[in-house]
C-alpha positions in Angstrom: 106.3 155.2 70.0 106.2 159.1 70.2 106.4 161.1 67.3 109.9 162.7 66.9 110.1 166.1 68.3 112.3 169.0 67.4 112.5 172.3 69.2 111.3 174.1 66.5 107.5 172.2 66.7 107.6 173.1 70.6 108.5 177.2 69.1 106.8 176.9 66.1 103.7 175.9 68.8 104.8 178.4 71.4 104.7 181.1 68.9 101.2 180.4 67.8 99.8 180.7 71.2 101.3 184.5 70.9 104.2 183.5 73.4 107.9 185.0 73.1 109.7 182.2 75.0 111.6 179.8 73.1 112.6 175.9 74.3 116.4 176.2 74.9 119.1 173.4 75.5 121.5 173.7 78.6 123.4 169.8 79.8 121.2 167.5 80.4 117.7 169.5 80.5 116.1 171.8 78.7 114.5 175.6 79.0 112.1 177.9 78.5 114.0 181.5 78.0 113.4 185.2 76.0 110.2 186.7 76.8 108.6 186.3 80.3 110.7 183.6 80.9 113.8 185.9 81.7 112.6 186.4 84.6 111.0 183.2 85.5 112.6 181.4 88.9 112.4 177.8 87.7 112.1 178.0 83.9 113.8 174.3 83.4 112.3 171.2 82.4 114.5 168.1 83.6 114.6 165.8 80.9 117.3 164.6 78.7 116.5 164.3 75.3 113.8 166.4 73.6 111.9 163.0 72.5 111.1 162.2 76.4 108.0 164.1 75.8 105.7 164.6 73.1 104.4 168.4 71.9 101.5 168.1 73.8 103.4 167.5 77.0 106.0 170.6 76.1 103.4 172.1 76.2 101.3 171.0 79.4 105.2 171.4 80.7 105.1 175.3 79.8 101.6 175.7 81.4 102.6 174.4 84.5 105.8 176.5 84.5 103.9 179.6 83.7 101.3 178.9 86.6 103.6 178.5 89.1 105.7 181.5 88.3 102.4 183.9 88.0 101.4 182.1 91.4 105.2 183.1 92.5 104.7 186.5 91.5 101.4 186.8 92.8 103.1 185.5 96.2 105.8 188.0 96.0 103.4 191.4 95.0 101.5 190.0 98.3 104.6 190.0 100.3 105.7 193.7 98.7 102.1 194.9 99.4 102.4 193.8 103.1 105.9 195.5 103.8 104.7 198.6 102.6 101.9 198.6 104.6 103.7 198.2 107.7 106.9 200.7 107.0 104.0 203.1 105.6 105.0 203.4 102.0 103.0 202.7 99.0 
């Protein structure tokens, strides 16, 4: 049985990594929002109840959001980089 989880652990641990975002509650999943994650695509988790996952897997969850929107960003800064070089602006 999984320890019971509240969003304040998953902050409480967010914050002493040094992170901004907080774990929000929308219906019928959860969210990463403030800091970065205001302007992340896909900040959601799709889960029900906070209990589905433990704190360690919040946080492996974050992780992998974060990688995938730096990968996202990296994507799109490649894509901006490319269309300047064609229209001949930098």
């Amino acid at each position: 049985m999984k320890n019971k989880v509240t969003r304040k652990m998953v902050n409480d641990a967010l914050r002493e990594r040094g992170r901004d975002e907080s774990l929000r509650e929308g219906e019928g999943y959860f969210y990463f929002g403030g800091g970065e994650a205001v302007h992340w695509l896909s900040p959601t988790v799709m889960v029900k109840k906070l209990s589905d996952l433990s704190l360690q897997e919040w946080m492996r969850e974050f992780d992998r959001i974060l990688e995938n929107e730096k990968k996202i960003q990296r994507s799109m800064s490649g894509t901006e980089k490319r269309k300047a070089v064609k229209t001949g602006k930098r």
